[in-house]
N, C-alpha and C positions, 0 to 999 in steps of 0.2 A: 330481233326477237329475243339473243339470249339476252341482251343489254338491256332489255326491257323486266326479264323475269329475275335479274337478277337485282330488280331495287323492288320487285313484286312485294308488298309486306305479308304478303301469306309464306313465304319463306323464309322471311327475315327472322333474325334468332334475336331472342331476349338481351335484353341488354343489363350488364350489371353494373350498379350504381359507384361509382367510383367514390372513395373514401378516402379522409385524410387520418389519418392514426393518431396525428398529431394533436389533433382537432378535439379536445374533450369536450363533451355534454354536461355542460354544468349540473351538477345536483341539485333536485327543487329545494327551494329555501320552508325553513320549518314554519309551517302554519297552524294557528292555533285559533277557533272562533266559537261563539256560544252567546247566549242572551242572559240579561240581567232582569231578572223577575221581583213583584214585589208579593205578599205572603199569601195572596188568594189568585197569582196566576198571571198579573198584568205585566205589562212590559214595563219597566224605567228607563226614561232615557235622560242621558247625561251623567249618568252613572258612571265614576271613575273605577277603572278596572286594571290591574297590577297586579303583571305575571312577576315572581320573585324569586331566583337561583336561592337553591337551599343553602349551597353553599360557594364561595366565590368560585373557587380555584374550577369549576367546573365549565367557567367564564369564559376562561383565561385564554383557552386554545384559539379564539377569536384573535388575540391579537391585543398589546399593550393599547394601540390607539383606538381600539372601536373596540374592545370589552364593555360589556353591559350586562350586569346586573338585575337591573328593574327596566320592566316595559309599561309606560303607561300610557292609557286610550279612551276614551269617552264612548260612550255608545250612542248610537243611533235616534230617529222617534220609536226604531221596533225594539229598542232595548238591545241593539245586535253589535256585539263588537268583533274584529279582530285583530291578530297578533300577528305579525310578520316576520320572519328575520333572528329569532336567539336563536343563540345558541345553543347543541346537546348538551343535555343536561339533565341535574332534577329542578323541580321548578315546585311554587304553588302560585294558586291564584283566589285572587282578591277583589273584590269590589265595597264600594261603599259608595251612598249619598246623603244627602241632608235631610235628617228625619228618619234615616235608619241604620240599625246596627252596622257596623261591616260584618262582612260576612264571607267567606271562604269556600272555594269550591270542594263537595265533598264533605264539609263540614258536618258533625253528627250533631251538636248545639248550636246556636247562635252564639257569638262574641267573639273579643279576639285569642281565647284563650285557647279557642280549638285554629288547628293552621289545616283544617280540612284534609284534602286527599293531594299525596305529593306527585305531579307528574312527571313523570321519565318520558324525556323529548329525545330521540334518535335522529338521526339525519335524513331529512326530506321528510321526516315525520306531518302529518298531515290529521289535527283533532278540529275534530267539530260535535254540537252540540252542546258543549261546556254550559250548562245552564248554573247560574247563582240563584236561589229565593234569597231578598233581603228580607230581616224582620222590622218590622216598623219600632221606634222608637217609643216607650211611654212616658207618661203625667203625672206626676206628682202635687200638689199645691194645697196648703195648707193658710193657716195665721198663727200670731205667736202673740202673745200680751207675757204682763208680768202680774204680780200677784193679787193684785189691785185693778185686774181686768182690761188696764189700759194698753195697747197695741206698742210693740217693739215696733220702731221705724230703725231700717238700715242696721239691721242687725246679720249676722252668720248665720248661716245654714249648712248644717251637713249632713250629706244621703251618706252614710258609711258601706260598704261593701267586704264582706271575711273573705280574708286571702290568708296563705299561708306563708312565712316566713322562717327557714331552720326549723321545719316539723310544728311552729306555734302559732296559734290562731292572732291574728290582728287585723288590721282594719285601712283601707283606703278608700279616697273619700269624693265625691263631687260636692264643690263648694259651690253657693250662689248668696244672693242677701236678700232680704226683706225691703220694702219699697215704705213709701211715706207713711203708708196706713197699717204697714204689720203683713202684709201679704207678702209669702211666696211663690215660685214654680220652678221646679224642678223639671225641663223639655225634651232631655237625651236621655231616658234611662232605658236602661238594658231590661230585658224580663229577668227576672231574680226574686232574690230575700234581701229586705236592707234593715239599716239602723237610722234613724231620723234625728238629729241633736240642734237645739239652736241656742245663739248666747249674743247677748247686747253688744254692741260695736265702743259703746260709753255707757257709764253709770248716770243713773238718773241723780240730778242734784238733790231729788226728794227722798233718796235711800237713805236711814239715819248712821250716821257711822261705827264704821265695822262691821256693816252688813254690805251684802251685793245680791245681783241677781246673776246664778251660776251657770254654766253650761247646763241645759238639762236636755234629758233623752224622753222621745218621744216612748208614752204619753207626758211622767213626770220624774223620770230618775235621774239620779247625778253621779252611773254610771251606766257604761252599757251591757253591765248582767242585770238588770233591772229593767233595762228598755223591751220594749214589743218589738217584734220583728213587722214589717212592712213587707206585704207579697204584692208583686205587681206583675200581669200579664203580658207579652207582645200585645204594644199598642195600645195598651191597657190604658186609663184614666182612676186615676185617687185625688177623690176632693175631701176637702175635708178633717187633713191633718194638720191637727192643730196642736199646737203646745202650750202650756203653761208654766214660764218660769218662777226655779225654786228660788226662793230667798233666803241667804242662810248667814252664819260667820265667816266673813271671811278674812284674810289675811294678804302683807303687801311683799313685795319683798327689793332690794335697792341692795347697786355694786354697780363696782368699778370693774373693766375691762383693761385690763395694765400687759403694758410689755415693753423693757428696758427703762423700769422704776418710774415709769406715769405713762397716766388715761391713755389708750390709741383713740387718736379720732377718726379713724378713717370708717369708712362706713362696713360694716362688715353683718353677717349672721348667725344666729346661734341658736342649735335645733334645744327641743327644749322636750324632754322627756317627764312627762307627769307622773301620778304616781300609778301603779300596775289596772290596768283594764282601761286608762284613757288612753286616746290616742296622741300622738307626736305633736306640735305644733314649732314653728319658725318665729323667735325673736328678732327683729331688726334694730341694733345699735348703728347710732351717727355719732357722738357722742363723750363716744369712751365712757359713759354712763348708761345703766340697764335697768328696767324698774320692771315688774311683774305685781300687776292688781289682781285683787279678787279671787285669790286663789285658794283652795281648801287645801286643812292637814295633808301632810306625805310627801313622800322621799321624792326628789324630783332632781334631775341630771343635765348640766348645761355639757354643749360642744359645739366648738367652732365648727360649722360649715363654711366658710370663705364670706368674698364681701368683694372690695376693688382695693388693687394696688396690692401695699404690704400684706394686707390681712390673706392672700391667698399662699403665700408664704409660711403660715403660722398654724400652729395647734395650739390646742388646751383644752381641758373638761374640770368640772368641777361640782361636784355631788352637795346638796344640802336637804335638811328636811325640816317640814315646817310643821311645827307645834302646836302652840296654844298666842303666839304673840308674832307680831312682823318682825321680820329680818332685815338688819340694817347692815351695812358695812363690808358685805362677803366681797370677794376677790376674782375673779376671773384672768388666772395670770399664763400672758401666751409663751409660746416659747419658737426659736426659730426652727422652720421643716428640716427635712435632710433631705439632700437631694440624691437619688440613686441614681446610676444610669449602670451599660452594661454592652451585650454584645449577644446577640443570636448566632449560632452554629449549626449547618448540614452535614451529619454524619460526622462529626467530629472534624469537619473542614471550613476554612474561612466560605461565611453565607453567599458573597456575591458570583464567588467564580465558579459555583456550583449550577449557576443558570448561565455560562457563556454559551454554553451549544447554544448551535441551533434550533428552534423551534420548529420550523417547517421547511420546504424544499428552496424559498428562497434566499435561505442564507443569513434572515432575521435573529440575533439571539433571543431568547427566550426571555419574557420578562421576567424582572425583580419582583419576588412577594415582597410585603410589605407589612407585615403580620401587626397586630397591632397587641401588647401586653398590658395589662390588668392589675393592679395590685389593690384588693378589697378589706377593708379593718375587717376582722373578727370580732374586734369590739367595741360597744358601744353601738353607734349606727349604721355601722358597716359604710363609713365611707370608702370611696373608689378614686384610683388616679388612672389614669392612664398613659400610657405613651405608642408613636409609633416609629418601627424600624426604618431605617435609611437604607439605603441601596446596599451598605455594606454589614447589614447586620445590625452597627449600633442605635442605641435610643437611651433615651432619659427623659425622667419624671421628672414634674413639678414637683417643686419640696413637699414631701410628708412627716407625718409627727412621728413619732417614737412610738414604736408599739407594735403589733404581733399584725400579719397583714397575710393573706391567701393568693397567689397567682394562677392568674388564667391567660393562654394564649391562645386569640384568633387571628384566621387569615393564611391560617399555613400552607404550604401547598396541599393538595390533593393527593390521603392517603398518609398524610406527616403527623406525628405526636410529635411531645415534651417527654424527649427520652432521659433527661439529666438537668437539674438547673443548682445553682450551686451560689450562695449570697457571701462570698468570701472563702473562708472554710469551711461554710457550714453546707452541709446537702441537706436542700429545701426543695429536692423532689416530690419527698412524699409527705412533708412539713411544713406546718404556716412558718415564713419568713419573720425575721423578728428584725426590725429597724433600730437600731441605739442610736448614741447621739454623733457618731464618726461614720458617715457610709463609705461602704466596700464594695465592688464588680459586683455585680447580678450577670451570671454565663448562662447562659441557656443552648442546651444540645438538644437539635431536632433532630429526629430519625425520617426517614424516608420510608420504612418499612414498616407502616402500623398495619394491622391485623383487623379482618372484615369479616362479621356476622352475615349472611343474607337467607331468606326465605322465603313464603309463599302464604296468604293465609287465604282460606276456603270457608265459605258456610258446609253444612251438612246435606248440600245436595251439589256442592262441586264450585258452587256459584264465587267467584273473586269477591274478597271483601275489601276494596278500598277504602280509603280514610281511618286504618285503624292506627292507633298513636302505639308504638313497638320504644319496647326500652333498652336496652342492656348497661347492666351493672356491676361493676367489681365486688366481688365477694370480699376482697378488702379493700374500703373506699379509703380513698385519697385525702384526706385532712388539710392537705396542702393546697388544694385548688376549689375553685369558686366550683367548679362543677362533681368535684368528688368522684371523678372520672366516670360519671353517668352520661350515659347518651340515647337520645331518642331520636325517631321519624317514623312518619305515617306510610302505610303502602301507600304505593299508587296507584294509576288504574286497573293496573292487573291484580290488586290485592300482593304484590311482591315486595319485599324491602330489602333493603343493604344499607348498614351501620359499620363505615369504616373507619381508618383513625384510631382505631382502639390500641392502647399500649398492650404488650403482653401480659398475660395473668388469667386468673380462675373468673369467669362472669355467669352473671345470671340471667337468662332475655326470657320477657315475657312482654304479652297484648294487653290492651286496653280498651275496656267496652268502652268506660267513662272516666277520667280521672284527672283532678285539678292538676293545670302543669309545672305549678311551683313543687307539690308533693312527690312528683314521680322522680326532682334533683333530691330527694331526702333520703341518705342512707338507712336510716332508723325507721323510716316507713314504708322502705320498698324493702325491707329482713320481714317483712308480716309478711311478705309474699313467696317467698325463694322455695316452700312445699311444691307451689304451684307455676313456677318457672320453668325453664328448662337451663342447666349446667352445663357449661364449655369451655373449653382449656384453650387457650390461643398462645401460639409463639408467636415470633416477627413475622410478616410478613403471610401469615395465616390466614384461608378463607375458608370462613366453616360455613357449611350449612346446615341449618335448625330447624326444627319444627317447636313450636310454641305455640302456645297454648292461649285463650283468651279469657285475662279475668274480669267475670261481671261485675257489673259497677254495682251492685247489691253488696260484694262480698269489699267493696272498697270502700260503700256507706258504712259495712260496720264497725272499720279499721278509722276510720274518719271522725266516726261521735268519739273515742276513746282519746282524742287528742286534746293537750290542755286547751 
């Protein structure tokens, strides 16, 4: 009996579960899911969708061999996608498909100008509902004749679009051509205001000489301060625009393309600046010879853009303006690049041995950044080279011309500025680089310790405001660099943001209801605003916290008309 009451389980005692210490619980992997809609509610499916680190180095902790950057995935028939697997981080996300805008989650407009609402992914992080509306895509289509009623076959078309450029209004363009009979269609436009222009592919042999048929702006002008503006809805259709080309004087013009005392023939390009209020256009020489037909009075600007072989080796510009008569004989004389190169520094120490530690518990060194640098003309078209770093810091450009040039470096590590960069003797920290015709070291010192804004923004009943575009700006901008040491991001879900990286100095942060994103890099048009900023002083290594303020895009419209 006692042998018996002693395996009784009415007496038997709890038993506790044995455990290994050792044994970790893996942490859930970040999950991210939500449906792609189109503008009245339905589901899309097939819809490509890309989640996108805002910035690498936030990557990085994953590891050199399985860092990832972009996630991309297709959605379902329910329109439903998910994300599996990034890394923490900030991220956005993106969807698009054929037939409509892309579109961004969070986004307060359609296009890609807005980058929607920035997500902050923590670890085991776990989002769902992410919903995208795409906007559908509109219609354009028109005919074109010439002045004699008869129909352009295979002629240009351009839908022009205002953007901004160094505070000044211009123009970029969706090209298509006209078909046998004069008809066009324009199939991807975004909802907007445009500019309409079309121009013969050839001259008709029946135009009597000296005359042509010009670029003209829709309805009949032969610039675009004269042209109508074109309004088109989400999804919208416009039939019916039609043009009539002007006929007017016009003029030819012929040269040579030379470098080292005759013609080059290699095939090369040469941007072609008209005269003020028309847009850009790309000549192509094969040749070593260059003709330009049909062209009306005014100063107008060649420069080599590249081509193959030598020609990406070379510069040259060359300004003329046309009169009352054709131009024969001008010159286009190249000249050879200079090739820069140089060296990246952490902290004032050789770059690579700054990443030997370890990265994590097994022993792995930490990867090599790889930063990539920038050098953009100030003048003329603002050409661009780039180069990127090698494991040990160094890098070098393709040959560039001679001339005054802006650096920008990305890729840094996370929380790194351009503490120091130095083009020989010269400190080109806070100055455009000036290239002559003998190149010298380009040093570049990175710092580790940049300085971080963050905050919080709220409606007036408590509510997170996500997706708003946050700025901060140097009270004295940078001349020297492509960015002017401005920097932006959107909150993210929590309506929170944080703008790190910042060098030290006096800045100015403020929000944004609505505002184009080339305008918010413009020193000259974010000083309209610094009343309505908020002011803060950062050392190294600084993290302020802000409250800012949000300005309406009403008070942005009227800083906006005022612009040439």
């Amino acid at each position: 009996m006692v042998s018996a009451l002693l395996f009784d389980p009415f007496f038997a005692q709890p038993q506790t579960p044995v455990t290994d210490a050792s044994v970790a619980v893996p942490p859930k992997k970040i999950h991210v899911e939500g449906t792609i809609l189109g503008l009245t509610g339905e589901p899309l499916k097939k819809a490509t969708v890309r989640l996108m680190a805002v910035d690498l180095a936030a990557v990085a902790a994953t590891g050199p061999s399985t860092a990832q950057s972009v996630f991309s995935v297709t959605t379902d028939d329910a329109g439903k996608f998910v994300v599996e697997g990034p890394a923490p981080g900030h991220y956005t996300l993106a969807a698009m498909k054929t037939g409509y805008i892309m579109g961004y989650y969070g986004a307060r407009s359609p296009g890609t100008s807005s980058s929607g609402t920035t997500l902050t992914l923590e670890d085991g992080a776990q989002m769902a509902d992410l919903n995208i509306k795409l906007t559908p895509q509109a219609i354009i289509t028109g005919h074109v004749t010439n002045v004699d009623g008869e129909p352009v076959p295979h002629g240009w078309m351009k839908l022009f679009h205002t953007i901004y450029v160094r505070g000044r209004k211009t123009y970029t363009h969706q090209l298509t051509q006209t078909n046998s009979l004069g008809n066009y269609s324009f199939g991807a436009v975004p909802p907007g205001r445009y500019i309409l222009s079309g121009q013969v592919l050839e001259q008709s042999p029946d135009v009597e000489p000296g005359m042509g048929d010009l670029p003209t702006y829709y309805p009949n002008a032969l610039d675009p301060t004269g042209a109508a503006q074109i309004e088109v809805g989400a999804g919208g259709r416009l039939d019916g625009v039609n043009i009539r080309l002007r006929r007017e004087r016009t003029y030819s013009v012929a040269g040579k393309v030379m470098y080292n005392g005759a013609p080059l023939k290699t095939q090369l390009y040469i941007n072609v600046t008209p005269p003020d209020e028309l847009p850009e256009w790309t000549l192509r020489v094969a040749d070593g010879t260059f003709y330009m037909h049909n062209q009306a009075p005014g100063l107008f600007k060649l420069q080599l853009t590249g081509g193959g072989g030598i020609a990406n080796t070379l510069s040259g510009k060359l300004d003329f303006t046309i009169k009352d008569e054709n131009l024969e004989g001008l010159t286009l004389q190249l000249e050879p690049g200079v090739t820069v190169s140089g060296v990246l520094k952490l902290d004032g120490n050789d770059w690579q041995s700054q990443f030997n530690q370890p990265a994590d518990a097994s022993g792995a060194p930490a990867p090599v950044p790889h930063p990539t640098m920038m050098l953009v003309s100030d003048e003329g078209i603002g050409l661009s080279n780039g180069a990127r770093a090698n494991d040990d810091g160094s890098f070098r450009f393709q040959p560039l011309g001679t001339g005054s040039y802006m650096l920008n470096v990305s890729g840094l590590p996370k929380g790194a500025y351009v503490k120091s960069a130095r083009y020989g003797p010269e400190d080109v920290t806070r100055a455009p680089l000036r290239i002559g015709a003998s190149p010298v070291p380009l040093e570049i010192d990175v710092s580790s310790k940049g300085a971080a804004v963050t905050g919080a923004l709220a409606s007036e009943s408590g509510e997170p405001m996500p997706g708003v575009m946050v700025t901060a700006w140097p009270k004295i901008p940078n001349p020297g660099s492509t960015t002017h040491g401005v920097k932006s991001i959107s909150t993210d879900q929590n309506g929170a943001f944080t703008i790190s990286a910042l060098a030290p100095g006096d800045y100015y942060v403020a929000a944004w209801e609505e505002v184009d994103s080339s305008l918010r890099q413009e020193p000259d048009f974010l000083a309209r605003f610094t009343d309505q900023a908020t002011a803060v002083k950062l050392d190294e290594s600084a993290q302020a916290s802000v409250s800012v303020k949000v300005i309406p895009k009403d008070a942005v419209a009227v800083e906006v008309a005022k612009l040439p």
